[in-house]
DRENPA-3360 file (N, C-alpha, C; in nm, 2 decimals, always signed):
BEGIN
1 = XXXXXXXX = +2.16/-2.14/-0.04/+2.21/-2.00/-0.02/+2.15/-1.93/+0.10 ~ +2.19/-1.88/+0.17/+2.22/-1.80/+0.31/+2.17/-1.64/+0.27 ~ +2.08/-1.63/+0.34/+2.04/-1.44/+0.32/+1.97/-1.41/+0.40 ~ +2.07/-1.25/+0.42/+2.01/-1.19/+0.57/+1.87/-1.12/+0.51 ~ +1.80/-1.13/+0.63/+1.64/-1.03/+0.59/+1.63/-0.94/+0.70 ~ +1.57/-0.80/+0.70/+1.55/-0.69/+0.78/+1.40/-0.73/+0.79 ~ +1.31/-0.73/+0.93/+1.18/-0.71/+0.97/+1.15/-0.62/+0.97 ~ +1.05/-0.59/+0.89/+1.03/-0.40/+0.98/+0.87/-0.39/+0.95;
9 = XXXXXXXX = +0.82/-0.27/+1.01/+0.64/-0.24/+1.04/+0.61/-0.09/+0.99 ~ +0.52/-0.07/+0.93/+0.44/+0.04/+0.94/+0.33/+0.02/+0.98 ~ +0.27/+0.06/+1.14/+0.14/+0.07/+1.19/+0.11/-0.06/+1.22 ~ +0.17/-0.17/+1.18/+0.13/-0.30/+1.19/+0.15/-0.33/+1.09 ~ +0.12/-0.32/+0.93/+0.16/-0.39/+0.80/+0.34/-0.39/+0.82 ~ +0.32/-0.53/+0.79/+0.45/-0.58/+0.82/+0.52/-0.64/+0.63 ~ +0.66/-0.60/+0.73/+0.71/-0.63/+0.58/+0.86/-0.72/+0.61 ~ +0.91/-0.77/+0.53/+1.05/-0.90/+0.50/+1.13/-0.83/+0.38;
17 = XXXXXXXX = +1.26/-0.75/+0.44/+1.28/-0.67/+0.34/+1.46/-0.75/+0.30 ~ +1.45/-0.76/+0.18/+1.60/-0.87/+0.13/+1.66/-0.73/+0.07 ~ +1.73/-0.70/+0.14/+1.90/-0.60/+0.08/+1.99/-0.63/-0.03 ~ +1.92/-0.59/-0.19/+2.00/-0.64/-0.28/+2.08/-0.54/-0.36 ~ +2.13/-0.42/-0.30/+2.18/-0.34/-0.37/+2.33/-0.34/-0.41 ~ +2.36/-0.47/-0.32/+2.51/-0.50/-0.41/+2.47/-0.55/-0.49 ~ +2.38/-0.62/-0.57/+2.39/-0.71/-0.69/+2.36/-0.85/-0.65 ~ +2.37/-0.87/-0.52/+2.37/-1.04/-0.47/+2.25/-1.15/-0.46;
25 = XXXXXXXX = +2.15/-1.07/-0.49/+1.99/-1.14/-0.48/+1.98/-1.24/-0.57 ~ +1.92/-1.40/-0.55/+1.85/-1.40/-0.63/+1.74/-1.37/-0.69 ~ +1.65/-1.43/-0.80/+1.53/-1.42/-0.81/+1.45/-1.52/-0.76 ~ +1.28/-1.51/-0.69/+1.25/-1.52/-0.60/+1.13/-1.59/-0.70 ~ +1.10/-1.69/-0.65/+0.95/-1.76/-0.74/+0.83/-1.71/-0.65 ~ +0.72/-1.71/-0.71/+0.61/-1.72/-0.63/+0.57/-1.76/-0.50 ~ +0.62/-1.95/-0.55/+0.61/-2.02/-0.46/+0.68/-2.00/-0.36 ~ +0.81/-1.94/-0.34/+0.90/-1.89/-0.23/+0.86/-1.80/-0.16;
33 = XXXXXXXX = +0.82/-1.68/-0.20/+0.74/-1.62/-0.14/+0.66/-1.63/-0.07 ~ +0.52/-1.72/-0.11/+0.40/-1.75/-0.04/+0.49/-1.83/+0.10 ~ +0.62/-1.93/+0.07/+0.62/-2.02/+0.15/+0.70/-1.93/+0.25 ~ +0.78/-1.81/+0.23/+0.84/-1.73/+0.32/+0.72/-1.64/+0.43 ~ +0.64/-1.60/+0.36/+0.52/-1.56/+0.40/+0.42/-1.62/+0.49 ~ +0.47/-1.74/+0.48/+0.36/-1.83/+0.56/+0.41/-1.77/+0.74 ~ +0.32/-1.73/+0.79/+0.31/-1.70/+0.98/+0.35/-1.82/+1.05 ~ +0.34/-1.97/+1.03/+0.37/-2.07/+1.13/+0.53/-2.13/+1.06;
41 = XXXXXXXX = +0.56/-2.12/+0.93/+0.66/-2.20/+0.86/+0.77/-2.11/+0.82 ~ +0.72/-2.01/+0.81/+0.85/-1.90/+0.74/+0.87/-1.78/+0.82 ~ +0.87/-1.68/+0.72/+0.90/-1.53/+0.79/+0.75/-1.49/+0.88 ~ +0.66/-1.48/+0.81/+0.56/-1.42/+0.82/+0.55/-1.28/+0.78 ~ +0.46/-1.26/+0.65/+0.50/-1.05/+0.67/+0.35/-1.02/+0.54 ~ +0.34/-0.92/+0.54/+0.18/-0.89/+0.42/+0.25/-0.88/+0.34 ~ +0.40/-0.77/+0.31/+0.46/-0.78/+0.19/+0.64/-0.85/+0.23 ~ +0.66/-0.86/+0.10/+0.82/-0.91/+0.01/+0.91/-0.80/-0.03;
49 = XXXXXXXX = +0.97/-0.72/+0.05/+1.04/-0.62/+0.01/+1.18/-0.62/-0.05 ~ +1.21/-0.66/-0.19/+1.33/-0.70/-0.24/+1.38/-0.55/-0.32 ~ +1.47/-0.53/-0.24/+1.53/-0.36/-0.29/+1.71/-0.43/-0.38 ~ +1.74/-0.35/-0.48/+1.83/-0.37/-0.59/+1.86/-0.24/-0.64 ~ +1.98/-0.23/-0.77/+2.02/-0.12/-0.80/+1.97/-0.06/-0.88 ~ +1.99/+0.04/-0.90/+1.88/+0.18/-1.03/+1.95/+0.22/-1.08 ~ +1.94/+0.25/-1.24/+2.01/+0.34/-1.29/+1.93/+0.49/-1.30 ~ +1.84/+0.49/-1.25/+1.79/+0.60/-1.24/+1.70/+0.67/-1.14;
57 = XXXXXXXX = +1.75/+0.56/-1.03/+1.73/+0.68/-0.92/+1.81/+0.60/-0.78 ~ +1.77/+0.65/-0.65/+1.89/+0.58/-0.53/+1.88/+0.42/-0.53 ~ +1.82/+0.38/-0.55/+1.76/+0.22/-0.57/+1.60/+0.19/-0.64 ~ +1.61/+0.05/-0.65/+1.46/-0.02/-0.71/+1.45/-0.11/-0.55 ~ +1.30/-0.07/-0.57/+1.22/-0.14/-0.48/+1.15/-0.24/-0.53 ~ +1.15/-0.36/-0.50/+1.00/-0.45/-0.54/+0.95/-0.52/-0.45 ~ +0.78/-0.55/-0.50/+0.71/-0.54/-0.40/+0.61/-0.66/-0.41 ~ +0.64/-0.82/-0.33/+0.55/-0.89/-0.37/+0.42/-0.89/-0.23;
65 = XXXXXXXX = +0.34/-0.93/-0.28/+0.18/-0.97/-0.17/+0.27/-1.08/-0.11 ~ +0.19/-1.17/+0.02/+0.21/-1.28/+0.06/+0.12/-1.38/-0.02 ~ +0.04/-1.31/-0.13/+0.00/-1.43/-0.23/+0.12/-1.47/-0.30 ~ +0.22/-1.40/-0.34/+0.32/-1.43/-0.44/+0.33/-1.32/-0.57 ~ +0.22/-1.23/-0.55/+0.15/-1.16/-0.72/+0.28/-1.05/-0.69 ~ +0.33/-0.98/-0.78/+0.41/-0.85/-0.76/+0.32/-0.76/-0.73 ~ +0.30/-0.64/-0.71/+0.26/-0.54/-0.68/+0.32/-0.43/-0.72 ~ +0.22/-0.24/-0.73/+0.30/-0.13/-0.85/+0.39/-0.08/-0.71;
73 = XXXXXXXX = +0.30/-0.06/-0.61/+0.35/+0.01/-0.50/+0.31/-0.01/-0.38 ~ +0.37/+0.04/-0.22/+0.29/+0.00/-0.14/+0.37/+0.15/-0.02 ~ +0.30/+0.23/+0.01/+0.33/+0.37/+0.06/+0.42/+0.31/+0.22 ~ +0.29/+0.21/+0.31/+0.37/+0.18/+0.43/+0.56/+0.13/+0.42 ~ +0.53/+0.01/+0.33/+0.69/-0.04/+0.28/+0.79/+0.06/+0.23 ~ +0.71/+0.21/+0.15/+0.85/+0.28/+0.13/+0.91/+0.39/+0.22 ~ +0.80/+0.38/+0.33/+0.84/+0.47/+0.48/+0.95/+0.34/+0.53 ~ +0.91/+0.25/+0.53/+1.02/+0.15/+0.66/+1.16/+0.15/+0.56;
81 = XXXXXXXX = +1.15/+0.14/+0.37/+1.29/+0.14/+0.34/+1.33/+0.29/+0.37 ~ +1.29/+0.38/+0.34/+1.35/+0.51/+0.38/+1.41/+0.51/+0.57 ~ +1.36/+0.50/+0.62/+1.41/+0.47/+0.76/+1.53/+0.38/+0.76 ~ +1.54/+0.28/+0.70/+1.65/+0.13/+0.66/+1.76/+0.23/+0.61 ~ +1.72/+0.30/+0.48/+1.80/+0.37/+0.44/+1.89/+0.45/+0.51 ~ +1.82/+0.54/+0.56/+1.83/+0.66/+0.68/+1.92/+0.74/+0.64 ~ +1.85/+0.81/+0.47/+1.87/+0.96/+0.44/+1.78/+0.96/+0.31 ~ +1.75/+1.10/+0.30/+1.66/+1.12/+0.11/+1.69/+1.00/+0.02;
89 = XXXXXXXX = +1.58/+0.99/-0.02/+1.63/+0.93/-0.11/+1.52/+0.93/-0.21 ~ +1.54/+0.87/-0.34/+1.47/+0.84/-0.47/+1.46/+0.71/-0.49 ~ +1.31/+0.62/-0.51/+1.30/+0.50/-0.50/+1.22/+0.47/-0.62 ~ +1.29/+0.39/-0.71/+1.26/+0.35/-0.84/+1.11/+0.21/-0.79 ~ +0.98/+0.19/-0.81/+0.90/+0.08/-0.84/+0.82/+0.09/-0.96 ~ +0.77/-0.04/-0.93/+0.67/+0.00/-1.07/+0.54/+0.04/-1.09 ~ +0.54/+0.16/-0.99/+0.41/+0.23/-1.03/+0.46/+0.40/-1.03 ~ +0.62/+0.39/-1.06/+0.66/+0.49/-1.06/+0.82/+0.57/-0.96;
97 = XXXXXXXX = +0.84/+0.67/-0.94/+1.01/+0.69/-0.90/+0.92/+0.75/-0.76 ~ +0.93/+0.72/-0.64/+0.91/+0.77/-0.49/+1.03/+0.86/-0.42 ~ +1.01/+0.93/-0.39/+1.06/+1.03/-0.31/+1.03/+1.04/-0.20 ~ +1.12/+0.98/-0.07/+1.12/+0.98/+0.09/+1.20/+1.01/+0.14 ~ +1.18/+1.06/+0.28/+1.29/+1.12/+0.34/+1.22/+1.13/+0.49 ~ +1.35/+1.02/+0.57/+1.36/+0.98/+0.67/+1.30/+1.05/+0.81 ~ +1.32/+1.08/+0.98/+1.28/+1.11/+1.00/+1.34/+0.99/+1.14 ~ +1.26/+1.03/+1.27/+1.32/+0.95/+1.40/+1.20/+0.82/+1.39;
105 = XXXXXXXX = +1.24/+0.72/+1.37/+1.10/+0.62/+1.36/+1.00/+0.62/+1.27 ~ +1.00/+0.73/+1.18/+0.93/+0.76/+1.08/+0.94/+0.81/+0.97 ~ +0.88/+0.86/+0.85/+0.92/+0.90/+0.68/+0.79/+0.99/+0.67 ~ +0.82/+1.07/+0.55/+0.76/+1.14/+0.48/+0.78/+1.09/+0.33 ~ +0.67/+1.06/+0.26/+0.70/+1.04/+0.12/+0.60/+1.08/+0.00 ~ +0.68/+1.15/-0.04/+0.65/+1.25/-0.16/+0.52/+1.10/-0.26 ~ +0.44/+1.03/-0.24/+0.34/+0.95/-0.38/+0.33/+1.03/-0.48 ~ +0.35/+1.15/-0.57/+0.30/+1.17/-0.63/+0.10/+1.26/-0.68;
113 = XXXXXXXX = +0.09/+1.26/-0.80/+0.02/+1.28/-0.85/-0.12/+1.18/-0.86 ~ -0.26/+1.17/-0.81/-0.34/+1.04/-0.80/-0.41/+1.10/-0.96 ~ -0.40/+0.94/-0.99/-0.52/+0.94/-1.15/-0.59/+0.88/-1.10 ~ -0.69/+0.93/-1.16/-0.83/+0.93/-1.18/-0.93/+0.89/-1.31 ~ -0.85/+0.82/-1.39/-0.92/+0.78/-1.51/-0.93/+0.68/-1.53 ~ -1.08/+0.59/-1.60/-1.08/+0.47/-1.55/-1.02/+0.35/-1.62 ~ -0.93/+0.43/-1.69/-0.84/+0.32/-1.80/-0.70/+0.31/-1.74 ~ -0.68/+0.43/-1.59/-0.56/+0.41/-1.53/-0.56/+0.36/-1.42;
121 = XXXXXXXX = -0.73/+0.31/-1.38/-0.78/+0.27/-1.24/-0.66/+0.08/-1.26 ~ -0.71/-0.02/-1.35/-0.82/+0.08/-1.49/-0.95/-0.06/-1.43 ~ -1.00/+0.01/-1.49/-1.14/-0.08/-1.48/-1.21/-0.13/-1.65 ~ -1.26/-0.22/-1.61/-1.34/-0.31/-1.75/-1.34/-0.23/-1.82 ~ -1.45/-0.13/-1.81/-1.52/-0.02/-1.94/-1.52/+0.11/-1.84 ~ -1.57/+0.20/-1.95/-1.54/+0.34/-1.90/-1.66/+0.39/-1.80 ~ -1.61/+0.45/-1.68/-1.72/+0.52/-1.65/-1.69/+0.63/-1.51 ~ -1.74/+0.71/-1.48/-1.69/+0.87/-1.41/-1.63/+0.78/-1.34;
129 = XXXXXXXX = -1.49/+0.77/-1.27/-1.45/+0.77/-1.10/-1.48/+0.81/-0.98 ~ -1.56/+0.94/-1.01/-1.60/+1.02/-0.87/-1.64/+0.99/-0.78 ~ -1.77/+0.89/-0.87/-1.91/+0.86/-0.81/-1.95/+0.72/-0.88 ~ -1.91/+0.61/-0.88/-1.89/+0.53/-0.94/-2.02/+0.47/-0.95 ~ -2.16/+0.42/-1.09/-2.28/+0.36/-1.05/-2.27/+0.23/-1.04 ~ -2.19/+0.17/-0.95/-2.17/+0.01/-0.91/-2.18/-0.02/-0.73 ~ -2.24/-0.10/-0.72/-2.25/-0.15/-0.54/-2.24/-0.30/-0.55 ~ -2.22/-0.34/-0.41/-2.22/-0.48/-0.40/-2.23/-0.45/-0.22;
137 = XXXXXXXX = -2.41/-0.50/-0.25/-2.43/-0.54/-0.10/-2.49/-0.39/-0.04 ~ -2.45/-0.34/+0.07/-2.40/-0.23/+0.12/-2.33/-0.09/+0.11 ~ -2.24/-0.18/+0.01/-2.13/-0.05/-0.01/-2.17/-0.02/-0.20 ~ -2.17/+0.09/-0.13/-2.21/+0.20/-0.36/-2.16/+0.26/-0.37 ~ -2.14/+0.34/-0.48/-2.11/+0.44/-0.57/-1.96/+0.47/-0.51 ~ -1.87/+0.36/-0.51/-1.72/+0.40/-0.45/-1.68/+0.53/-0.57 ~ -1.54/+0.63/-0.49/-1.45/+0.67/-0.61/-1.34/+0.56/-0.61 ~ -1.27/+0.61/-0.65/-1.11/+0.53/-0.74/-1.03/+0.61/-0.80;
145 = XXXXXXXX = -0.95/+0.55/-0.72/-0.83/+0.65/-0.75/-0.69/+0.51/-0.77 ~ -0.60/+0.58/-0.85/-0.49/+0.48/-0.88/-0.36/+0.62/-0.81 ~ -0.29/+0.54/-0.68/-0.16/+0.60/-0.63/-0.04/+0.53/-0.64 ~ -0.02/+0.45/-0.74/+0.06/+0.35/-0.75/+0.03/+0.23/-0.76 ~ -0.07/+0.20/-0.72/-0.17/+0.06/-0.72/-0.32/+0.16/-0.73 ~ -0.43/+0.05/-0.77/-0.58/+0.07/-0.78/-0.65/+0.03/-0.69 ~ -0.73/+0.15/-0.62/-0.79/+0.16/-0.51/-0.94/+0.16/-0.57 ~ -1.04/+0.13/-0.48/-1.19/+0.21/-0.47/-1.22/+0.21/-0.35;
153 = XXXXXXXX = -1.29/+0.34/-0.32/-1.27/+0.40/-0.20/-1.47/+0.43/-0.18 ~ -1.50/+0.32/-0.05/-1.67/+0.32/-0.05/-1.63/+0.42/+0.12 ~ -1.70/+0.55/+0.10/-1.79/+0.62/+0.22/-1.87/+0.61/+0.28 ~ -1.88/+0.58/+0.39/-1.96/+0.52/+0.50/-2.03/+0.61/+0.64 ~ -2.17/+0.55/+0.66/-2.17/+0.62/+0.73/-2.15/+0.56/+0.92 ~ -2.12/+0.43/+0.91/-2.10/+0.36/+1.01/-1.99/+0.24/+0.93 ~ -1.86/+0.27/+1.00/-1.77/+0.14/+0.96/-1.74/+0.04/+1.00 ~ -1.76/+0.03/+1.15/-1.81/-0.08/+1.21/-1.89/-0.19/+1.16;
161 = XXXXXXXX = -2.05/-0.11/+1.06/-2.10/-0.24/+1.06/-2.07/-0.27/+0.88 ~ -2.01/-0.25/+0.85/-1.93/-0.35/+0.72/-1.86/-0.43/+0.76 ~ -1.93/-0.56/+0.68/-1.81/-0.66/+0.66/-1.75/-0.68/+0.63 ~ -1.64/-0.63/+0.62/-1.52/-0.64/+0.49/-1.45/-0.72/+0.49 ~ -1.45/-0.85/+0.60/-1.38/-0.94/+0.56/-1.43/-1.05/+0.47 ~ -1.55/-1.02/+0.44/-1.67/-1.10/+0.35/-1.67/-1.04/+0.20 ~ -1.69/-0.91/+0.21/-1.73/-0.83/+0.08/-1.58/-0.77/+0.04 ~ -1.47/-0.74/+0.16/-1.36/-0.71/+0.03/-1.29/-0.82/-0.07;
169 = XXXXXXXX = -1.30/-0.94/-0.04/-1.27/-1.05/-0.10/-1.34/-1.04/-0.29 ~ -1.47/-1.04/-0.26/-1.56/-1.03/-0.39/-1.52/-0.91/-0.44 ~ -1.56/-0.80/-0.39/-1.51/-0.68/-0.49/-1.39/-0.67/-0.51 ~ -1.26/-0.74/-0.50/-1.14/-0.75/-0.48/-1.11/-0.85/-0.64 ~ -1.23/-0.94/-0.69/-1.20/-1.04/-0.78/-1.32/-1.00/-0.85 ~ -1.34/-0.88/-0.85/-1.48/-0.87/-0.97/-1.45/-0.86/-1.09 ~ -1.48/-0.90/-1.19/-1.46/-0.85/-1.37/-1.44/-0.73/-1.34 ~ -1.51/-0.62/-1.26/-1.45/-0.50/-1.32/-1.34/-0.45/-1.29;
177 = XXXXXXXX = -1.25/-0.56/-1.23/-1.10/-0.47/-1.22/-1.03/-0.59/-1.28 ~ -1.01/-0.54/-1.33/-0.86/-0.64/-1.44/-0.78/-0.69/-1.38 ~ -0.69/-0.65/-1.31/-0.59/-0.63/-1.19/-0.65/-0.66/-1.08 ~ -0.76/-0.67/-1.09/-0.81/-0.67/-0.88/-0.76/-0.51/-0.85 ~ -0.81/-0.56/-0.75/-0.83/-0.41/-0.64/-0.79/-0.38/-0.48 ~ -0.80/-0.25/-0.46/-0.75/-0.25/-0.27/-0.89/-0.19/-0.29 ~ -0.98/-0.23/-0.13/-1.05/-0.19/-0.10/-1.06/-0.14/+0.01 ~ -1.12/+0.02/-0.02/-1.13/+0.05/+0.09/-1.26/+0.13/+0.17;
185 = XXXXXXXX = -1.30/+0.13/+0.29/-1.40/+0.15/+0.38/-1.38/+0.24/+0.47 ~ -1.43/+0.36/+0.43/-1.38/+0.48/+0.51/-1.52/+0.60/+0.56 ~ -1.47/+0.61/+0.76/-1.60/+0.73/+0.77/-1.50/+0.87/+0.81 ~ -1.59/+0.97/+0.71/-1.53/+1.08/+0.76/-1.58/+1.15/+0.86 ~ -1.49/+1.15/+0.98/-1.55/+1.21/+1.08/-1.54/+1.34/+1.11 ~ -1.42/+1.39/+1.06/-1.44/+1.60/+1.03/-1.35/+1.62/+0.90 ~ -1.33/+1.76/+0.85/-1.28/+1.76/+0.79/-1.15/+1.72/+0.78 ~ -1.10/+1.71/+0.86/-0.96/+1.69/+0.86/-0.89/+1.55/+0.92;
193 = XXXXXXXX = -1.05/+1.48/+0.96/-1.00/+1.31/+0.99/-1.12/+1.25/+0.96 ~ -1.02/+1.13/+0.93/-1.08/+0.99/+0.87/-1.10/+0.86/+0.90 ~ -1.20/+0.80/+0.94/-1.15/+0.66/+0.99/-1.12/+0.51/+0.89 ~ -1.07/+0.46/+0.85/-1.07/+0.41/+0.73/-1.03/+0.24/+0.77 ~ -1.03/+0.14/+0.73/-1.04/-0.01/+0.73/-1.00/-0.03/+0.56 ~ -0.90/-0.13/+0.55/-0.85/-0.16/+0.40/-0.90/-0.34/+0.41 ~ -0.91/-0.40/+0.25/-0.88/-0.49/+0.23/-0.78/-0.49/+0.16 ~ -0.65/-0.56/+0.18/-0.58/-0.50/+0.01/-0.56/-0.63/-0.04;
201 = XXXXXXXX = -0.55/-0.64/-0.17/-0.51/-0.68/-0.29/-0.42/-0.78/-0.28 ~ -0.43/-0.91/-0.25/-0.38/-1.03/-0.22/-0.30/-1.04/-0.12 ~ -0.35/-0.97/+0.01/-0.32/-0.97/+0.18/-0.43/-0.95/+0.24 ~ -0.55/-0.92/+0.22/-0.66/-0.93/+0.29/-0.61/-0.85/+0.37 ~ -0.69/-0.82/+0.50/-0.72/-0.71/+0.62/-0.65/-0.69/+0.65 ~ -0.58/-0.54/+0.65/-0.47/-0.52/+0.74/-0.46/-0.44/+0.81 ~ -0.35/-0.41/+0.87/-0.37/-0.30/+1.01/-0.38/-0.19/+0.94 ~ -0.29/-0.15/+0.88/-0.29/-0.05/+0.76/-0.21/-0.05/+0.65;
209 = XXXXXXXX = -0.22/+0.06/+0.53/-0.24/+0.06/+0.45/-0.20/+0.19/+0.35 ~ -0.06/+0.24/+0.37/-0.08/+0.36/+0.32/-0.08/+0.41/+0.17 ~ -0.12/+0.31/+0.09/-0.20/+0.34/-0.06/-0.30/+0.39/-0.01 ~ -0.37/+0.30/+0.07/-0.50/+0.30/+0.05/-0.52/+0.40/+0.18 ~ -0.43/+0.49/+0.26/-0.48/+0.62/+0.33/-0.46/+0.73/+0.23 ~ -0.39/+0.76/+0.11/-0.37/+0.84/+0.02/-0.44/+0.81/-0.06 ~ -0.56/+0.72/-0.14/-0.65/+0.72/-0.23/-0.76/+0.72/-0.14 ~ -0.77/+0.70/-0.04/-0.90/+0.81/+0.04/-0.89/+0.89/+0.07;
217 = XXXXXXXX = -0.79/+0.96/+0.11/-0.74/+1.09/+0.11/-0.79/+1.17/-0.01 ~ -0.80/+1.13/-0.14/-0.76/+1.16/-0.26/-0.92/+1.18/-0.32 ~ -0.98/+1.07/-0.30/-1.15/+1.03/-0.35/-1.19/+1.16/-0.23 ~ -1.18/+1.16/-0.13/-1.27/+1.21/-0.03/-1.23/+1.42/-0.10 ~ -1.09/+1.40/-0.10/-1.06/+1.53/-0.13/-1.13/+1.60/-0.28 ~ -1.13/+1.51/-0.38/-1.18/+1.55/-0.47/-1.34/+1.58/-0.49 ~ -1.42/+1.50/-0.37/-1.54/+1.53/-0.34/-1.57/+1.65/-0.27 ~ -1.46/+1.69/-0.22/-1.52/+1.80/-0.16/-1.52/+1.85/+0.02;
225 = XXXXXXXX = -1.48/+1.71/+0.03/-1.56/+1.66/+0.19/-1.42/+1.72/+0.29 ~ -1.34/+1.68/+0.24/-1.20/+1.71/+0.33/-1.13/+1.79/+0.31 ~ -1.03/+1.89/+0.38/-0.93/+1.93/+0.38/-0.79/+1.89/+0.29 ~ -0.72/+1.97/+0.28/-0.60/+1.95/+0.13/-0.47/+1.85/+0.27 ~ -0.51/+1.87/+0.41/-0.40/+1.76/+0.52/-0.52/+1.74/+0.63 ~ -0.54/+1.60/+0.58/-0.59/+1.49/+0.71/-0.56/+1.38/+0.79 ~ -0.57/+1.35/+0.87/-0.54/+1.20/+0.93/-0.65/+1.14/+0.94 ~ -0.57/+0.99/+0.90/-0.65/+0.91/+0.85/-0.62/+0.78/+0.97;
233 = XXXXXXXX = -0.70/+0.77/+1.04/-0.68/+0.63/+1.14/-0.70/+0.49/+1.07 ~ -0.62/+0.44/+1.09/-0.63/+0.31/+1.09/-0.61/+0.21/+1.16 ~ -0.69/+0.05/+1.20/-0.68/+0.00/+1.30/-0.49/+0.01/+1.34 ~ -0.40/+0.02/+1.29/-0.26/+0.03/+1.31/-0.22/+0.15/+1.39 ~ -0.29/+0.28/+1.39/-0.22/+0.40/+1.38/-0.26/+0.45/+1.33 ~ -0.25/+0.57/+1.29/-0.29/+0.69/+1.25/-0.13/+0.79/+1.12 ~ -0.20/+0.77/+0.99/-0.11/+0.87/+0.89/-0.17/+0.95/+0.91 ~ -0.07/+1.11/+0.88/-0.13/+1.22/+0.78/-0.12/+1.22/+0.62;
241 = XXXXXXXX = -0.21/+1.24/+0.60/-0.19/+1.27/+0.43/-0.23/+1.44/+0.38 ~ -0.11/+1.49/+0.29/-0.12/+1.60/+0.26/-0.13/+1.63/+0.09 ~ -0.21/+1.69/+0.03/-0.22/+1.74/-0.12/-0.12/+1.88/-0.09 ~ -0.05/+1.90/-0.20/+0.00/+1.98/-0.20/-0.03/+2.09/-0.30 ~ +0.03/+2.19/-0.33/-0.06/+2.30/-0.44/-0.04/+2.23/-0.58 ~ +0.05/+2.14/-0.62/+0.03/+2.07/-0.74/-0.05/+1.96/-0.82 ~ -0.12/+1.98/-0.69/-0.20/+1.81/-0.67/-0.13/+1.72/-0.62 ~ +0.02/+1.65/-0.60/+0.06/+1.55/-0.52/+0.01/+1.55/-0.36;
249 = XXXXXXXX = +0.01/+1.40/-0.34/+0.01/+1.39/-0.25/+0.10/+1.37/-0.13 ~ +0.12/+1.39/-0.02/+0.26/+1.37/+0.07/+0.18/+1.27/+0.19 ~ +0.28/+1.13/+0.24/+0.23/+1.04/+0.35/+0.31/+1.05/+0.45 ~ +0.27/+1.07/+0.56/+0.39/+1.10/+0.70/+0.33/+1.03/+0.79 ~ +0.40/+0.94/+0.82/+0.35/+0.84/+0.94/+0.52/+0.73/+1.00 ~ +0.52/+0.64/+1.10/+0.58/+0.58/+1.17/+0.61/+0.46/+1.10 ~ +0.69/+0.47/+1.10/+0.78/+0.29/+1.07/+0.90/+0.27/+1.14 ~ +0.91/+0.14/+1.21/+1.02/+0.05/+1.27/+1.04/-0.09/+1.25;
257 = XXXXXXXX = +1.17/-0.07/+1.26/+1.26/-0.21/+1.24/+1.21/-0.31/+1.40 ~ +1.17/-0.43/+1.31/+1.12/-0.51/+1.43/+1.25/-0.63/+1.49 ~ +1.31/-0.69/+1.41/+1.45/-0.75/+1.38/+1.49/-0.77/+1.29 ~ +1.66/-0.82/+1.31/+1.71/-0.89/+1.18/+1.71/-1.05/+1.20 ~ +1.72/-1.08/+1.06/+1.80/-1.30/+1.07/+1.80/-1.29/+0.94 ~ +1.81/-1.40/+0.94/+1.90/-1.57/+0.80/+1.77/-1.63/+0.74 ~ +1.84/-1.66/+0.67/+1.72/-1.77/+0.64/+1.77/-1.89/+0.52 ~ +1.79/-1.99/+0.48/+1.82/-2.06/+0.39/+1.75/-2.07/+0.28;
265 = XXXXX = +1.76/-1.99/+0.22/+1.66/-2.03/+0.07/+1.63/-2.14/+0.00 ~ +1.69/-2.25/+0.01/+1.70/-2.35/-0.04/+1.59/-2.44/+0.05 ~ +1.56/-2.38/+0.20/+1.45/-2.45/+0.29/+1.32/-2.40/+0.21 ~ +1.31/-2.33/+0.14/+1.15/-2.23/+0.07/+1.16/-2.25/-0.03 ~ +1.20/-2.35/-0.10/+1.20/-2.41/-0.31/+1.04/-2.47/-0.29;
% end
């Protein structure tokens, strides 16, 4: 079977988005994935963007890793479909219904409300979010925040010298996250910006990351430290992230279409 795929980027996290809103998709194994995923043999991309129809809202989004695992949500991927789209729209996944709206090269999207409790992080056993009494290595007392997926968010005072291609792997697969984790590594340099480095959740390092710029956004805001709209750099680019008077948060940053092609499905069984 024959199917077109859209390329497209936020900041660098790259995505392989399959257009299933007539109904025509199939369903995708693991193994297909990882093997579409692969950079020398397939597409190459961090996520699997398979969009389909909603009965209750403009479309479903879903969202696999280049491991193969699904994923609740991923903020960069629903700025590039809103652009694809190119008008408002309402995006059904499963960490909740997203609200984006397009923009010249870039989106604004409504994430929502961040939890903060640690059974919706969730984590092993109960314990504050804020200030978390766990470390590994270097990095301590992260907060955590859940924006559709589960973040912990370590403050730093030099980001540079973390290794995170070493240590987000392990805290990424520790007992205390059920689910695994996005990890993230962020210095706040004023109130109103951030410099931030992600590991995420079965893609390892990436350029960026915009869960994981709105659950730093979110830990740092709740501490006290930042402003209710910051920018948050990442090796990709630079988001803003905005709290609004309800507590949601709002992500406004750049996404583009890199190309289109084919691909034979039947080559990735």
């Amino acid at each position: 079977m024959r199917i077109s795929f859209v390329k497209m980027h936020g900041l660098g996290n790259d995505f392989a988005i399959l257009d299933g809103r007539d109904g025509a998709l199939p369903n995708l194994s693991s193994a297909q994935v990882c093997a579409l995923a692969d950079r020398h043999r397939g597409i190459g991309f961090d996520q699997l963007i398979v969009l389909a129809p909603s009965d209750r809202a403009d479309m479903t989004m879903r969202i696999y890793n280049a491991d193969g695992g699904e994923v609740q949500a991923c903020g960069n991927a629903t700025r590039a479909v809103s652009v694809l789209h190119g008008a408002p729209a309402s995006i059904a996944t499963a960490g909740g219904i997203i609200h984006a709206r397009p923009g010249q090269n870039m989106a604004e999207v409504a994430m929502g409300v961040p939890r903060f409790e640690w059974q919706d992080i969730p984590l092993a056993y109960a314990m504050d979010t804020r200030e978390m009494p766990v470390g590994w290595d270097m990095l301590e007392r992260p907060g955590a925040a859940n924006v559709g997926n589960p973040h912990v968010v370590f403050l730093v005072d030099d980001l540079a010298a973390v290794p995170l291609e070493t240590l987000g792997p392990e805290i990424e697969h520790d007992s205390l996250f059920p689910e695994r984790i996005n990890v993230n590594v962020a210095q706040i340099l004023a109130r109103d910006e951030i410099r931030l480095r992600v590991w995420e959740r079965g893609a390892g390092l990436t350029l960026a990351c915009g869960t994981g710029a709105c659950a730093t956004a979110a830990v740092a805001f709740r501490r006290g430290l930042v402003d209710p709209e910051v920018r948050v750099h990442l090796p990709g680019g630079t988001l803003t992230i905005r709290h609004d008077e309800e507590g949601g948060i709002h992500m406004a940053g750049p996404a583009s279409e890199s190309y289109r092609g084919s691909l034979e499905l039947d080559d990735f069984a």
